[in-house]
ROROSE-752867 format. One line per 8 residues: their letters; for each residue x, y, z of C-alpha. Coordinates in nm, 3 decimals, m for minus. Example, Ala and Ser with C-alpha at 12.3 -4.5 7.8 and 13.67 -1.06 7.14 Angstrom:
BEGIN
AS> 1.230:m0.450:0.780 | 1.367:m0.106:0.714
//
This chain:
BEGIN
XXXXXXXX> 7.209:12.990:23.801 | 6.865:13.091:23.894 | 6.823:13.326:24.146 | 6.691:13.131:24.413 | 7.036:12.897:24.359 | 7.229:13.216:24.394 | 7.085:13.282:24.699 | 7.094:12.959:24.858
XXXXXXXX> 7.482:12.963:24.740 | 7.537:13.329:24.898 | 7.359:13.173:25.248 | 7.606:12.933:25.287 | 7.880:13.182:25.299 | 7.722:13.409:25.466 | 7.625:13.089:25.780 | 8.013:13.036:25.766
XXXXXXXX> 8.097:13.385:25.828 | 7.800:13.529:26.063 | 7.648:13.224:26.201 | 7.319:13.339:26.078 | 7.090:12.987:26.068 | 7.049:12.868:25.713 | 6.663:12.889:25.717 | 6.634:13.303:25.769
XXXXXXXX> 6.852:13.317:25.435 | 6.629:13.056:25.257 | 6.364:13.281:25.304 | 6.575:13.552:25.158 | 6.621:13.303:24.837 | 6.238:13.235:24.845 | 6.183:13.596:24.832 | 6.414:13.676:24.542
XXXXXXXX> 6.305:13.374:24.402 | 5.934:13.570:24.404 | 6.058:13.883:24.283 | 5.968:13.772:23.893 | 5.643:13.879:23.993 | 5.766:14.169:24.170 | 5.702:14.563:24.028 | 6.063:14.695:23.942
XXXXXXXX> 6.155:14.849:24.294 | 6.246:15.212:24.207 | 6.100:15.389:24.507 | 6.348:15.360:24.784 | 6.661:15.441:24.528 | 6.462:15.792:24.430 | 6.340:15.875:24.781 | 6.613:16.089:24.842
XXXXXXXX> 6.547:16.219:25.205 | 6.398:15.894:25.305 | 6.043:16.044:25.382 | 5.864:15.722:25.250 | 5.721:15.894:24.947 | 5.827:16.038:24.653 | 5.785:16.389:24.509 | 5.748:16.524:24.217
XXXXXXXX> 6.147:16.600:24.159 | 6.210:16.238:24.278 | 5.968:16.083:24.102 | 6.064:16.283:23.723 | 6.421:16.093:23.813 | 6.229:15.794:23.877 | 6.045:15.853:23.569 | 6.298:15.891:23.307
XXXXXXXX> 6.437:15.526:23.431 | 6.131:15.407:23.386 | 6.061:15.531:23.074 | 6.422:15.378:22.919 | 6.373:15.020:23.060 | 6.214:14.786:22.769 | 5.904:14.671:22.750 | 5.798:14.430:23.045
XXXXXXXX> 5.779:14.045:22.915 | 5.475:13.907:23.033 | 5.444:13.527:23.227 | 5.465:13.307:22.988 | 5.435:13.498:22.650 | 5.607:13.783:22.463 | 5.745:14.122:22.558 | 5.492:14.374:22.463
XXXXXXXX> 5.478:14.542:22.166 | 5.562:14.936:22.105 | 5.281:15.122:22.283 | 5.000:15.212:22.084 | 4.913:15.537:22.038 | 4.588:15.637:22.204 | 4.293:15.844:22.162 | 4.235:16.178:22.282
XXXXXXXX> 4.199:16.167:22.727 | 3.869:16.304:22.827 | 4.061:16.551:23.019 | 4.195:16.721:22.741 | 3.822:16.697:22.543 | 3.702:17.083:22.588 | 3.295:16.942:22.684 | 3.414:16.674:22.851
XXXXXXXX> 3.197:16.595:23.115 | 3.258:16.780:23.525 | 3.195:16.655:23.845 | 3.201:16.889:24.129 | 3.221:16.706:24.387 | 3.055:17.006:24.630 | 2.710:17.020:24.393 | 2.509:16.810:24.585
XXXXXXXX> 2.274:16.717:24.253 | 2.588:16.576:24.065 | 2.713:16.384:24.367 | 2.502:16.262:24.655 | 2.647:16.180:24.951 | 2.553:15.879:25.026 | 2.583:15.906:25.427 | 2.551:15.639:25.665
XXXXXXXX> 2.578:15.363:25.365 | 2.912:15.127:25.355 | 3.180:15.096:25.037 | 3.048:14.843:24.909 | 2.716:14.859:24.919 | 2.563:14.737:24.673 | 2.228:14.974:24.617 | 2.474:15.293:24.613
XXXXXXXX> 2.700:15.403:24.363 | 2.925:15.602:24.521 | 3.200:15.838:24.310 | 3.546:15.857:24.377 | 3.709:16.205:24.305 | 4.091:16.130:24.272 | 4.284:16.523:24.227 | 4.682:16.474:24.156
XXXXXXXX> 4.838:16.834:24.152 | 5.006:16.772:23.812 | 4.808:16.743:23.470 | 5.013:16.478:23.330 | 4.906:16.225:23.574 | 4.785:16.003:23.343 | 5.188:15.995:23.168 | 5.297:15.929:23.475
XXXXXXXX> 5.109:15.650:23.570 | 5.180:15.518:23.238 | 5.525:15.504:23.296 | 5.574:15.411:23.650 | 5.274:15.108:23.553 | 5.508:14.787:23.645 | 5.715:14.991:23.946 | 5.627:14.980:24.235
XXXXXXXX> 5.603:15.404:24.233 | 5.254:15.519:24.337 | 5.126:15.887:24.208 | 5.021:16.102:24.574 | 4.665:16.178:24.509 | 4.386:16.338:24.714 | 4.089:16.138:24.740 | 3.754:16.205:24.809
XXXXXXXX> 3.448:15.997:24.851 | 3.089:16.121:24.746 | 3.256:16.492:24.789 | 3.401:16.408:25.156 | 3.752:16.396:25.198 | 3.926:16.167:25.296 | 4.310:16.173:25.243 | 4.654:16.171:25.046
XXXXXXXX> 4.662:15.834:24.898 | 4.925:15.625:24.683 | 4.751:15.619:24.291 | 4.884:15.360:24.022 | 4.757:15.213:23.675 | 4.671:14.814:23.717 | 4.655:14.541:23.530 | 4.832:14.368:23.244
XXXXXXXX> 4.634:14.322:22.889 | 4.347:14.496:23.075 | 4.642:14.740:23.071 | 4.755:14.739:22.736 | 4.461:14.754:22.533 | 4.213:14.975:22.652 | 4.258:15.359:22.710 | 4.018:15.338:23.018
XXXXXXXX> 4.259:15.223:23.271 | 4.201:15.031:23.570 | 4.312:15.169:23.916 | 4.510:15.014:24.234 | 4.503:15.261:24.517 | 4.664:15.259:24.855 | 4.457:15.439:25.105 | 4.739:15.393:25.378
XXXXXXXX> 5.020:15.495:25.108 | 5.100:15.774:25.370 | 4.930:15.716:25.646 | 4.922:15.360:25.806 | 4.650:15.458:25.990 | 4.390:15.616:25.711 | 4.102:15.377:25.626 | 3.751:15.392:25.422
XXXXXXXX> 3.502:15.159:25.585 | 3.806:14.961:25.753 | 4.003:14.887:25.392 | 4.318:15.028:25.297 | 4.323:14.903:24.933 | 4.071:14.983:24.627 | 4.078:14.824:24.321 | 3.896:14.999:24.056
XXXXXXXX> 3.870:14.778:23.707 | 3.782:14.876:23.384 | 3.562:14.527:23.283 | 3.788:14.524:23.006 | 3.607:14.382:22.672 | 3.282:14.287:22.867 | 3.004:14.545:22.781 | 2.792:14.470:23.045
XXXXXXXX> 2.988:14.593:23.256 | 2.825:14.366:23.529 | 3.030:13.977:23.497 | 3.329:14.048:23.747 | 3.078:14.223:24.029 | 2.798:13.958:23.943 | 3.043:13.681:23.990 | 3.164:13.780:24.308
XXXXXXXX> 2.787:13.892:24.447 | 2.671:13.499:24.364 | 3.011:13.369:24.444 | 2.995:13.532:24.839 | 2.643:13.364:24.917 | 2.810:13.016:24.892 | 3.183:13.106:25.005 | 3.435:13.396:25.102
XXXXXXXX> 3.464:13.597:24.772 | 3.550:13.953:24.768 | 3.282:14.233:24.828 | 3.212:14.440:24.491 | 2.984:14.724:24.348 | 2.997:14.993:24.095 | 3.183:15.342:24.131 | 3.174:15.629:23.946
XXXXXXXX> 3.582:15.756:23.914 | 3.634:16.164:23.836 | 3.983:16.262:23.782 | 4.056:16.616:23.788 | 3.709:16.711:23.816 | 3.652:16.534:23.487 | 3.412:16.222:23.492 | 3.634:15.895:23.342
XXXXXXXX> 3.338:15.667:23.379 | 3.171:15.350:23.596 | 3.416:15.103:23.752 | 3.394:14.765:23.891 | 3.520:14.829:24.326 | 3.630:14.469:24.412 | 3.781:14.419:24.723 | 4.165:14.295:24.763
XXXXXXXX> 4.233:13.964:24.902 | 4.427:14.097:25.176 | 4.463:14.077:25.562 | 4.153:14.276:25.617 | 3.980:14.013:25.372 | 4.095:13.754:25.584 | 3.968:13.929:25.883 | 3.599:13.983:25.761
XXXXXXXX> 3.580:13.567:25.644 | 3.800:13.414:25.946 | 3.847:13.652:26.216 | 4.231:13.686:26.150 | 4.497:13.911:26.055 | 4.767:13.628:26.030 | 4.794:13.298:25.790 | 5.005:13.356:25.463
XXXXXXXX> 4.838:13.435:25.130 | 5.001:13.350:24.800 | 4.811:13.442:24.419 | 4.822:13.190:24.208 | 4.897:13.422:23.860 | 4.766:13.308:23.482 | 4.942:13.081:23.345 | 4.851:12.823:23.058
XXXXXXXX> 5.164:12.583:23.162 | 4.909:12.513:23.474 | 5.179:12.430:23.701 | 4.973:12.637:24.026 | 4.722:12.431:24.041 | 4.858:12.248:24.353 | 5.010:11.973:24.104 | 5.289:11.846:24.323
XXXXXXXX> 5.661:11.920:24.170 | 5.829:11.743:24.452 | 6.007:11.892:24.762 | 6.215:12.132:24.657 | 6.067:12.482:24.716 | 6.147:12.646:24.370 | 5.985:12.475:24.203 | 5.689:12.644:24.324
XXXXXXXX> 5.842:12.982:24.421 | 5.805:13.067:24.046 | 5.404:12.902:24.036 | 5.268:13.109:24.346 | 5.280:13.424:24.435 | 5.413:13.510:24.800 | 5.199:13.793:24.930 | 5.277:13.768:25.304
XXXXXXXX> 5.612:13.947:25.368 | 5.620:13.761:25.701 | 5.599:13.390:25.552 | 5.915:13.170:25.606 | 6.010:12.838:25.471 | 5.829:12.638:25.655 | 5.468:12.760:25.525 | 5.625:12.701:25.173
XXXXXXXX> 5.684:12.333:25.271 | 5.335:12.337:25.443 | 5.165:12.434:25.077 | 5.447:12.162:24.947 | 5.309:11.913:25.175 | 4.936:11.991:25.036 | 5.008:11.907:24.687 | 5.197:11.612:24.791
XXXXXXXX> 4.897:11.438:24.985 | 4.660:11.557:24.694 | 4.916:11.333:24.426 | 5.000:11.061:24.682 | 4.768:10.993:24.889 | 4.522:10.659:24.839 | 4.196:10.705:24.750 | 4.095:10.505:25.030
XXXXXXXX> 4.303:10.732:25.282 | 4.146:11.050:25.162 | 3.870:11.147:25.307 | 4.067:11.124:25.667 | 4.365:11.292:25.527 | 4.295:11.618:25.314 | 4.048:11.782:25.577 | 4.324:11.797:25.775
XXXXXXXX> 4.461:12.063:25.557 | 4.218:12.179:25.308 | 3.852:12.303:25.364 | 3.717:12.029:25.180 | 3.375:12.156:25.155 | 3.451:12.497:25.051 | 3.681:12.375:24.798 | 3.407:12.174:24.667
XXXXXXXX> 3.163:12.501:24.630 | 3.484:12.677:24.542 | 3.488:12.430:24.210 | 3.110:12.415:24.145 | 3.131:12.813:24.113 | 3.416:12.791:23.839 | 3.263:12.515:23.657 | 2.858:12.656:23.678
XXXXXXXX> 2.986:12.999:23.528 | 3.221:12.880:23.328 | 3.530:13.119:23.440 | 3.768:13.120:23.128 | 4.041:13.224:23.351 | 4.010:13.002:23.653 | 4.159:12.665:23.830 | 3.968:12.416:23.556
XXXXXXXX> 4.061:12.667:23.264 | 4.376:12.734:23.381 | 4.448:12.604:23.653 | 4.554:12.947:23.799 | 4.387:13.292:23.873 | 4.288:13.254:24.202 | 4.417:13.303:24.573 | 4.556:13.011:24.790
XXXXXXXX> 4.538:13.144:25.166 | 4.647:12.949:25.422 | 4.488:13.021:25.775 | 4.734:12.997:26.141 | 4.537:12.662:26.231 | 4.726:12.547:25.883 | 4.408:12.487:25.656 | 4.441:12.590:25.303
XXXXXXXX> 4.158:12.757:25.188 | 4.118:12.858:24.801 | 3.955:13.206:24.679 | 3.830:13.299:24.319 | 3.979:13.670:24.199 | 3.955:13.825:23.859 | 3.632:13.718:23.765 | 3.555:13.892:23.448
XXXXXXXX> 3.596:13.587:23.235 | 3.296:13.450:23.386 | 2.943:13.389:23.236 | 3.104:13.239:22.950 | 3.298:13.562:22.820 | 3.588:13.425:22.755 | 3.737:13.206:22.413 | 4.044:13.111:22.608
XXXXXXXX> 4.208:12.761:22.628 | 3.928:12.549:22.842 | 4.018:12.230:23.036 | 4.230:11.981:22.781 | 4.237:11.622:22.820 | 4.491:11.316:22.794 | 4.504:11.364:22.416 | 4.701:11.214:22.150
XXXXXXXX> 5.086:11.172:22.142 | 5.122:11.513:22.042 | 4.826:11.660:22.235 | 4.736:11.793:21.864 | 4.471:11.547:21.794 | 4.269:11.539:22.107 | 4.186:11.794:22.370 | 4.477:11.840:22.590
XXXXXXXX> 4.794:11.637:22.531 | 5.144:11.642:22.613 | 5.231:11.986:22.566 | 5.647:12.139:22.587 | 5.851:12.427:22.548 | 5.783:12.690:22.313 | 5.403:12.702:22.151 | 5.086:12.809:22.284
XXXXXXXX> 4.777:12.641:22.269 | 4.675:12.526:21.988 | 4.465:12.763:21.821 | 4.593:13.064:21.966 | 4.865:13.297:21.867 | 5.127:13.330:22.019 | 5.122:13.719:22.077 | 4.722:13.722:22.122
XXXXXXXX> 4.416:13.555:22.127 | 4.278:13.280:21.896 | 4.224:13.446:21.545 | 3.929:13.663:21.461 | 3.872:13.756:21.813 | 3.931:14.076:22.030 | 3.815:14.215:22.376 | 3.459:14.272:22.329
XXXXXXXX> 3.377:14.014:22.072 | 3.108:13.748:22.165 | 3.214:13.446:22.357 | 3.192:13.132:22.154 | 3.011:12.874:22.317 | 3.215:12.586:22.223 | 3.132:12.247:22.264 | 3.347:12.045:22.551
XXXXXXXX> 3.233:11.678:22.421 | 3.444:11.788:22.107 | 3.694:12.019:22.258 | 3.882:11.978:22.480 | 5.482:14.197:24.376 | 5.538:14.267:24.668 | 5.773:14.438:24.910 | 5.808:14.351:25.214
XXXXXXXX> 5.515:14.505:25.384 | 5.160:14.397:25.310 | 4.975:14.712:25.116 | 4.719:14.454:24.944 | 4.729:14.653:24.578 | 4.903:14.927:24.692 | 5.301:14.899:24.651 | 5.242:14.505:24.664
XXXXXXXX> 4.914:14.329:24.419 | 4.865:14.619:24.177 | 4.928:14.631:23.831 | 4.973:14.226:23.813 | 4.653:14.088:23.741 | 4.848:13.950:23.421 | 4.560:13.871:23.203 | 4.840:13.778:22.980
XXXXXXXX> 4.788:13.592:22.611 | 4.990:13.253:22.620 | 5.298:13.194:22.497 | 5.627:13.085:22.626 | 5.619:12.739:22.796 | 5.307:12.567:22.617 | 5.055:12.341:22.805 | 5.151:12.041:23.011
XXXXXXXX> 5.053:11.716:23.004 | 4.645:11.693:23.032 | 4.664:12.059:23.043 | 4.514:12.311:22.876 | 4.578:12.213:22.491 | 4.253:12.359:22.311 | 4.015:12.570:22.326 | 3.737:12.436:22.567
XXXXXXXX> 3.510:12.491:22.821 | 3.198:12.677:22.719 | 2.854:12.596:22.752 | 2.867:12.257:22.767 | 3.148:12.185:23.014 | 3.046:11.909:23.197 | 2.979:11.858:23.516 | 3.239:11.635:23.615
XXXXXXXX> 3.509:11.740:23.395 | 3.859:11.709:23.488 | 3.749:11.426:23.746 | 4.066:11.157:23.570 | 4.298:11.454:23.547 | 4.515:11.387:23.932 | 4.819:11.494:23.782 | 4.706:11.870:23.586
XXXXXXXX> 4.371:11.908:23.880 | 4.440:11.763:24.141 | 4.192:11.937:24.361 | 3.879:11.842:24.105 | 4.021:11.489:24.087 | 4.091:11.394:24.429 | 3.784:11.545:24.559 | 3.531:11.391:24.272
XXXXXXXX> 3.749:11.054:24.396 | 3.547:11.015:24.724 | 3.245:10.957:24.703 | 3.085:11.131:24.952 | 3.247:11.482:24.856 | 3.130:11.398:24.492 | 2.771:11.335:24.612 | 2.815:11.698:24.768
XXXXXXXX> 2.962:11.852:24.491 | 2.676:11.717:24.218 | 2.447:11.862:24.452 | 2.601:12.172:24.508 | 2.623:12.236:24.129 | 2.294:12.140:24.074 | 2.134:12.383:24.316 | 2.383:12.656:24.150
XXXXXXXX> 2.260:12.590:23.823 | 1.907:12.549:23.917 | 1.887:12.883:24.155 | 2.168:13.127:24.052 | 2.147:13.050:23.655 | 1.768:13.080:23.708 | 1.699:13.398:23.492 | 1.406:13.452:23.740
XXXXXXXX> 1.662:13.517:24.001 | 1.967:13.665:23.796 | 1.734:13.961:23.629 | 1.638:14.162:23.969 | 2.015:14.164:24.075 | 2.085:14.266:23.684 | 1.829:14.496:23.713 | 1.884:14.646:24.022
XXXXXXXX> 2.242:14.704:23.841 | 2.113:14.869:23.518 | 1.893:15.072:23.697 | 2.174:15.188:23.953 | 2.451:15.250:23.658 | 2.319:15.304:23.305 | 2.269:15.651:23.298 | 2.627:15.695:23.395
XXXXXXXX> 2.759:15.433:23.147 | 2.607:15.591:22.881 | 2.803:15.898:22.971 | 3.125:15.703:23.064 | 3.373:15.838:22.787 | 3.511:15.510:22.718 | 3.181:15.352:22.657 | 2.912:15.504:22.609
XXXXXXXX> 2.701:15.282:22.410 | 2.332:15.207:22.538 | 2.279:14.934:22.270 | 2.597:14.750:22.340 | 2.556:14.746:22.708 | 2.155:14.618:22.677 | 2.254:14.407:22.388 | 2.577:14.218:22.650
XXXXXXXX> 2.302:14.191:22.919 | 1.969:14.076:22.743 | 2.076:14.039:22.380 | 2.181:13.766:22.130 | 2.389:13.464:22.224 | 2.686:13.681:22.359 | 2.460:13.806:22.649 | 2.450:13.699:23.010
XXXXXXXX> 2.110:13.626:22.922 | 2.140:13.364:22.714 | 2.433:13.211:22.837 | 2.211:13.185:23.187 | 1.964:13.010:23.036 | 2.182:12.764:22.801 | 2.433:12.658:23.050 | 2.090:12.599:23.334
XXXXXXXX> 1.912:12.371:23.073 | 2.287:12.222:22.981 | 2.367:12.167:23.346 | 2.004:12.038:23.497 | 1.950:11.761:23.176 | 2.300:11.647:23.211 | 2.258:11.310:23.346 | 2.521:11.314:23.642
XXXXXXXX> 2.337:11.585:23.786 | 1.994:11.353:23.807 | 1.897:11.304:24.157 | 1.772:10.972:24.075 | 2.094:10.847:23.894 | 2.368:10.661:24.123 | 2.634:10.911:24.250 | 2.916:10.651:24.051
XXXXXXXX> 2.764:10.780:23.678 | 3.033:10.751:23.475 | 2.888:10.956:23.154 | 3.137:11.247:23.151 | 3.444:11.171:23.392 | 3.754:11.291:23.204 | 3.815:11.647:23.054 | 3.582:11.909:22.983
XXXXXXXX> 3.666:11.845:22.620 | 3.749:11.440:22.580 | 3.479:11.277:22.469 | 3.596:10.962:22.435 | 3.688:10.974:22.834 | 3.287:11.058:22.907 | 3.252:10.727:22.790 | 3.494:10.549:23.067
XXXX> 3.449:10.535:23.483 | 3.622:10.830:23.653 | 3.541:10.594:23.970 | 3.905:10.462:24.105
//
């Protein structure tokens, strides 16, 4: 019996016995329905007085339960293996590099400029009172137990603040760790430049250290994306390095892009099965309490059934009803922009890769509005599963296919990524015409989003019908890929189904492709960048290499570079993007990788 039937069993009883109404319980079920995504809720057993933190006596108890649960099993793939043993902290390295955060030469101040400004690069000093911070955020990563840290910002300080390791393989693998911090952790009230979350990421295997905060610079000029810039992080007093500071998709992200506090958020978490993508699984609420990822505590059933009632009208509605229907509850014309982003830069772990790895916020007027997060599989980084087809029989034989229990994607194991390749390693630029947590209380990353980014490798439940059956994607993803696929994209499909919206979204990809691939516009905001952060990379600990950095920026044919200028000429001579060609072209409808479908009408 799965949880959420447990629950729904227990609410009956309890109706009987307390009168309680049915629906306040079935949120209760929904909620422990949610709570596989959940951190392991250790803080509230250990806080012994009830003070709403833990110290350092609680949080050794809470520690050695930690440390004897087994491994966390990611979504969809294996528990992780034995922990690997790492190389030596800077911390404990005797010339590691200092900050002092009151020398004015090693850390400007910075006054009067905002977080995330995107000329500055500001440094975070984080100073825990313990040594062994870094073991204990190592062992409370996955619990919902935050480290008490005093932060201060370009030598100012600001605060205590709630301190935990993020992240999933970007976890795992790398020893520079990425950071979730709750700047309200103990004080509800404490802010830095109105935000109460940071999220500091590591640009795990990307050299450049430039595709997530690149991304989401391009990606805000055409819709609400989060803010981001660089940060230098200094731990201790020792320096750990440049970061990626990318805002949380939160309530005060909502407030900044629609003047609102309220609507109900859920994160839409990686997953190869593709089952988030606003496919429609019938009424029944779990079957989607286990797709999306509840992060407004305050959400009840009835905004469930209004996210149900979304994916229903984007399965069953008539092509010829459409374009009256879904504006009623989608932002049509963001969406479209929305799709031209993933599909221009190619995001290897995004709604047409995927169909998952991005936010679904619903606003209190009831229109569904969809946000792009964890964008350093952009710019063609990533060798992931790309958008599959219809397939074969056995989905073996053509892109996509019918995929079922048990097996990843073809082509990749089923503990990692596809053989031969590791974080770092050049993206391949594969050819799609042949291939297819949270408690109650809403703390953004804090002791809710942090430390589940799951940038997990598949495994588990394997790809769904039309899903994502082989590698894909890449340079030459085509414009209107995905436009037959109702059932796996829905969203791509109905919306390339009207022609109007289709017109709108050629164009919009075009002018992406023609202005933001231009190189003549992408070099001053990468050199702006490299100028703002190289020295400091070349002294981050974890890094450290000029050549690789220059090499991932204006190198061979694993450099943004070149991946600008391939996928601008791949994009601009593709014939569905001709202004002079009719808007019905039917030259590449079907999957990004199903070439026989670019020969048949998408056009219902």
């Amino acid at each position: 019996m799965t949880p959420y039937r447990h629950a729904l069993l227990l609410a009956s009883v309890i109706t009987a016995a307390t009168g309680v109404t049915l629906g306040s319980v079935v949120s209760l079920a929904a909620q422990e329905q949610g709570r596989r995504f959940s951190d392991v809720e250790l803080h509230d057993r250990f806080d012994a007085n009830a003070d709403g933190r833990l110290d350092r006596a609680e949080r050794d108890l809470a520690r050695k339960e930690a440390e004897s649960r087994p491994p966390r099993r990611r979504r969809g793939g294996p528990a992780r293996a034995e922990e690997r043993p790492e190389s030596p902290r800077p911390e404990t390295i005797p010339d590691a590099l200092k900050i002092d955060p009151d020398d004015l030469r090693q850390t400007p101040r910075h006054e009067g400029t905002g977080l995330y400004d995107r000329d500055v690069l500001h440094t975070i000093f984080l100073r825990f009172e313990a040594d062994d911070w870094h073991d204990e955020m190592v062992a409370f990563h996955g619990t919902d137990v935050e480290v008490p840290a005093t932060l201060l910002l370009d030598g100012r300080p600001i605060g205590e603040v709630g301190v935990s390791y993020r992240g999933n393989t970007s976890f795992d693998m790398p020893a520079k760790k990425s950071f979730g911090i709750s700047i309200d952790a103990y004080d509800d009230d404490l802010r830095i430049d109105e935000r109460r979350t940071l999220n500091l990421l590591n640009a795990n295997g990307d050299q450049s250290m430039m595709r997530e905060v690149l991304f989401s610079n391009i990606a805000s000029d055409h819709i609400p994306a989060p803010e981001a810039n660089f940060v230098r992080v200094v731990v201790n007093g020792t320096y750990l390095g440049v970061y990626g500071n990318v805002e949380q998709i939160n309530k005060d992200f909502t407030k900044r892009h629609h003047d609102t506090r309220g609507g109900v958020r859920w994160k839409v978490p990686p997953d190869f099965s593709g089952g988030g993508a606003l496919a429609y699984h019938g009424p029944d609420r779990e079957e989607y309490a286990d797709k999306y990822e509840l992060k407004t505590g305050s959400a009840g059933p009835e905004d469930w059934d209004a996210l149900i009632e979304l994916c229903r009208i984007l399965k069953e509605t008539p092509d010829e009803e459409m374009e009256e229907t879904l504006p009623k509850h989608l932002d049509v014309s963001e969406a479209i922009r929305f799709l031209a982003l993933d599909n221009a830069f190619v995001d290897s772990d995004g709604y047409y890769s995927r169909g998952s790895d991005y936010y679904v916020y619903m606003d209190p007027d009831g229109i569904f509005h969809l946000i792009h997060y964890d964008n350093n599989e952009t710019f063609g980084r990533g060798r992931r599963s790309g958008p599959g087809g219809r397939g074969g029989p056995d989905g073996r034989d053509a892109p996509g296919g019918r995929g079922g229990r048990g097996g990843p994607p073809q082509g990749l194991r089923p503990d990692g990524p596809p053989p031969g390749f590791e974080p770092g390693e050049p993206p391949a630029d594969l050819d799609a015409d042949r291939r297819g947590r949270n408690r109650s209380r809403d703390r953004g990353m804090g002791r809710g989003d942090r430390g589940r980014d799951r940038n997990q490798r598949p495994g588990g439940r394997g790809p769904g019908r039309g899903g994502p059956g082989r590698q894909g994607g890449g340079m030459t993803q085509a414009p209107l890929a995905l436009a037959d696929e109702s059932d796996t994209r829905p969203v791509i499909a109905r919306i390339l189904a009207v022609d109007a919206w289709r017109a709108e979204y050629i164009e919009t990809l075009r002018t992406i492709a023609e202005n933001d691939l231009d190189w003549a516009n992408l070099k001053p905001r990468i050199d702006a960048y490299r100028t703002l952060i190289e020295k400091d990379v070349i002294r981050d600990p974890f890094h450290g290499d000029r050549t690789g950095f220059r090499d991932a920026l204006f190198g061979g044919e694993a450099s943004i570079k070149a991946f600008a200028a391939e996928r601008r000429r791949f994009l601009l001579d593709h014939p569905s993007l001709d202004p002079d060609r009719q808007k019905s072209s039917t030259s590449d409808s079907g999957s990004a990788g199903d070439s026989k479908a670019a020969d048949r009408s998408s056009i219902r």
